[in-house]
N, C-alpha and C positions, 0 to 999 in steps of 0.2 A: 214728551217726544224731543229728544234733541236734534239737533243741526241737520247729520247727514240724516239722521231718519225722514226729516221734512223734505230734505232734498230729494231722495231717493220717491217719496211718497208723489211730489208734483211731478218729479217725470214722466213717470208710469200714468200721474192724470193724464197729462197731455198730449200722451202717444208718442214719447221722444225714445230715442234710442240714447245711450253713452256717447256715440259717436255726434249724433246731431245735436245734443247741447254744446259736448265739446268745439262744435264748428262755430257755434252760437257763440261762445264765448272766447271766441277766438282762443282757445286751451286745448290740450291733448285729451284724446279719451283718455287715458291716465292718471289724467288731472282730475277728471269728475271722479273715475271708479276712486280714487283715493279719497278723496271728499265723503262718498257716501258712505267707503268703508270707515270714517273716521279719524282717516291715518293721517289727514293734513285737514287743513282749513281755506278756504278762498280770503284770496286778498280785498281788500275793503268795496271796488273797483268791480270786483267779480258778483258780490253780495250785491251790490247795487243792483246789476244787471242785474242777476237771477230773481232779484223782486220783482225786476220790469216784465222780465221775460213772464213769468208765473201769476204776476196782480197782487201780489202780498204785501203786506206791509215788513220794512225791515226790521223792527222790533221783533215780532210775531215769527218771523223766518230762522232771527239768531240765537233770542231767547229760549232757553231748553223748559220745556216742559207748558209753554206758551200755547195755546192754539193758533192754526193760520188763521189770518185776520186779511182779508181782502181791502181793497184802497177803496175800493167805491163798496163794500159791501155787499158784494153777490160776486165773490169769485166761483166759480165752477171749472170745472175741465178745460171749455170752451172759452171762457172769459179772457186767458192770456193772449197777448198780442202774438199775432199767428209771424209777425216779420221781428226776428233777431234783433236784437238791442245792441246798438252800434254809436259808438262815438266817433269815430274817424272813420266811418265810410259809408258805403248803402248795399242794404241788401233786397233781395226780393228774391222770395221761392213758391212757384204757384204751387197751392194745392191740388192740381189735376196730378197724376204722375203718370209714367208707364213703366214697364220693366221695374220696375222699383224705382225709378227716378221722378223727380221734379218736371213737368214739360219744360217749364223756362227757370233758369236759377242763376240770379244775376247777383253777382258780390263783388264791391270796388272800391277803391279806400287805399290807405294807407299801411305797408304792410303786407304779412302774405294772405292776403283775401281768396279762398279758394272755393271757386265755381263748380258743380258737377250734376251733370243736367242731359236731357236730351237736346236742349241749346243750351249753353255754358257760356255766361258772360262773365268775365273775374281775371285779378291777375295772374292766376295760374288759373286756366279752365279745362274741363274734361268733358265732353259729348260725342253727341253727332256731331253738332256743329258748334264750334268751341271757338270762343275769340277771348284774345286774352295778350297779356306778355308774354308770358308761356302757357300753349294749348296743346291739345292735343284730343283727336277726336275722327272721324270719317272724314271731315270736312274741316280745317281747322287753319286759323287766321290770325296771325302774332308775329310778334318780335322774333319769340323762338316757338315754333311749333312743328308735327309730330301729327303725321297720320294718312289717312289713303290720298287723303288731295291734303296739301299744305303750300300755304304763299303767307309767306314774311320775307323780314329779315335774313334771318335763318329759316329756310324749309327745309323738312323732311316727309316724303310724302312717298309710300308705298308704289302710285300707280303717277301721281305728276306732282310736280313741286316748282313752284314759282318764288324766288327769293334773290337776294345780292347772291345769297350764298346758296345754293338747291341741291338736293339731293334725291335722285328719286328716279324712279324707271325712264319716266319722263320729264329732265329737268331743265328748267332756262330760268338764268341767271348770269353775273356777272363771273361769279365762278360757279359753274355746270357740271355734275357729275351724276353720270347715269347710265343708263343702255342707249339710251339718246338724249342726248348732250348738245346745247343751243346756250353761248355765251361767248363772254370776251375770252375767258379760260374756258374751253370745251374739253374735259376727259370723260371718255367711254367706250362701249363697242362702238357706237355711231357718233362723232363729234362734227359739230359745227362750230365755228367761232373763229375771233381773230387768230388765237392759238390752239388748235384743234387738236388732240392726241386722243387713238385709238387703236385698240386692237382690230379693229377689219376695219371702218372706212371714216376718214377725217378730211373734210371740207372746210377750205379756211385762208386769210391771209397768210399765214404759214399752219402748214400743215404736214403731222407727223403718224404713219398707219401703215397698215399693210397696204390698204387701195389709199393713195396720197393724194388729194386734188389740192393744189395752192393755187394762191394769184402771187406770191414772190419764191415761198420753200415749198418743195414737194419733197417730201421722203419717206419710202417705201417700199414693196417689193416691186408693187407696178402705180405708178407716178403720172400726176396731168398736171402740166404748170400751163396754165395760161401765158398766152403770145402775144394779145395785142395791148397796141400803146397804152391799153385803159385797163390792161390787167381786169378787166372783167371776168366773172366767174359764168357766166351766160355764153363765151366764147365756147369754153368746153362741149366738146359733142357726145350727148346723152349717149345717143346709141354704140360707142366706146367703151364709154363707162358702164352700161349695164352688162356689156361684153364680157369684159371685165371683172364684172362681180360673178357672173356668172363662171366665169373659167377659174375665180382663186374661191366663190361660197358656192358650189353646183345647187346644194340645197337650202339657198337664202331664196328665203318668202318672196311671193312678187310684191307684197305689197309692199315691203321694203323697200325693195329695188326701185321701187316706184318713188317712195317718200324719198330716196337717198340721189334721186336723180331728175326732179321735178324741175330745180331752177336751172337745168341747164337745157341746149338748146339741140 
């Protein structure tokens, strides 16, 4: 039996897909399908692992026509270490799964380490709940991440995103972009922030919109600059302002109206 046939033979022991050695061995599906069809050879580095991974001795794995030979002499299916063989980082992937996934699958290390999990720990992760450098997931928590809720760094989150940088229906951040917009740079339909910009209504140390409230610039078609000495935004009179939204959005939400006019008095 030679090389790729041994190799091809343990996968299938062990219930591996192309894809999931390739993760194992930090390599491309690619790499393995090439491997088993013969058409390349693993690097010294790679054979090691694949021993680790499988329980073989490396004689027995390289030498053609050799039988597999176990380390301890009772390899089976089950005998290989169920957690990837890793020199520069940690892995863990439980055996429960759901939807076809891992419940937990945590990979960290040096390198692109990549997580994919119903919780996804890794420096690139993908889940529900995905934490990582870069993630992305329902719920996801990084540097740069991607999905219905996201807070990093960099957020992009479908329904809210919390980040320096945020993006998302509902974002706050230092620079805020969204349908409602809470930061130092606010751009949206609704902004709040030192500098607010908005197609209908922007709240803000300066502030630029159709409906304009500032405490120093107002501009827009209808404009509230705060009067007193404290330039306080609390001076403003709600009941104006909802007037207001009402006569330029006739059919803006109450509860809009509501959230867009809360802090004032």
């Amino acid at each position: 039996m030679k090389f790729y046939e041994k190799l091809q033979t343990l996968r299938k022991e062990k219930g591996l897909s192309q894809e999931m050695l390739a993760e194992m061995l930090d390599v491309s599906r690619q790499a393995v399908s090439k491997w088993e069809s013969g058409m390349t050879y693993p690097e010294v580095d790679k054979l090691i692992a694949i021993s680790e991974i499988f329980n073989v001795t490396l004689d027995s794995l390289v030498k053609d026509d050799e039988p597999l030979d176990s380390k301890d002499g009772q390899r089976t299916a089950d005998s290989a270490p169920y957690y990837p063989y890793r020199r520069n980082g940690y892995e863990y992937k439980s055996e429960r799964t759901l939807f076809g996934l891992p419940l937990v699958h945590v990979n960290i290390g040096w390198g692109m380490k990549k997580a994919k999990g119903i919780i996804a720990i890794g420096n690139v992760a993908s889940g529900l709940l995905s934490i990582g450098i870069a993630s992305a997931g329902l719920l996801s928590i990084g540097v740069f991440n991607a999905g219905l809720i996201g807070i990093g760094a960099i957020a992009f989150g479908l329904i809210f995103a919390v980040g320096s940088i945020a993006v998302g229906t509902f974002a706050i951040g230092a620079i805020a972009i969204g349908v409602f917009a809470l930061g130092a740079l606010a751009i949206g339909m609704f902004s709040t922030g030192a500098l607010a910009v908005a197609t209908h209504m922007a709240i803000g140390n300066h502030a630029y919109g159709h409906i304009a409230i500032g405490q120093e610039v107002a501009q827009g078609a209808r404009t509230f600059l705060t009067e007193t000495p404290s330039h306080s935004l609390s001076s403003i009179n709600a009941a104006e302002v909802k007037a207001a939204i009402q006569e330029e959005f006739p059919n803006m939400w109450d509860w809009i109206t509501r959230l867009m006019t809360v802090r004032f008095r």
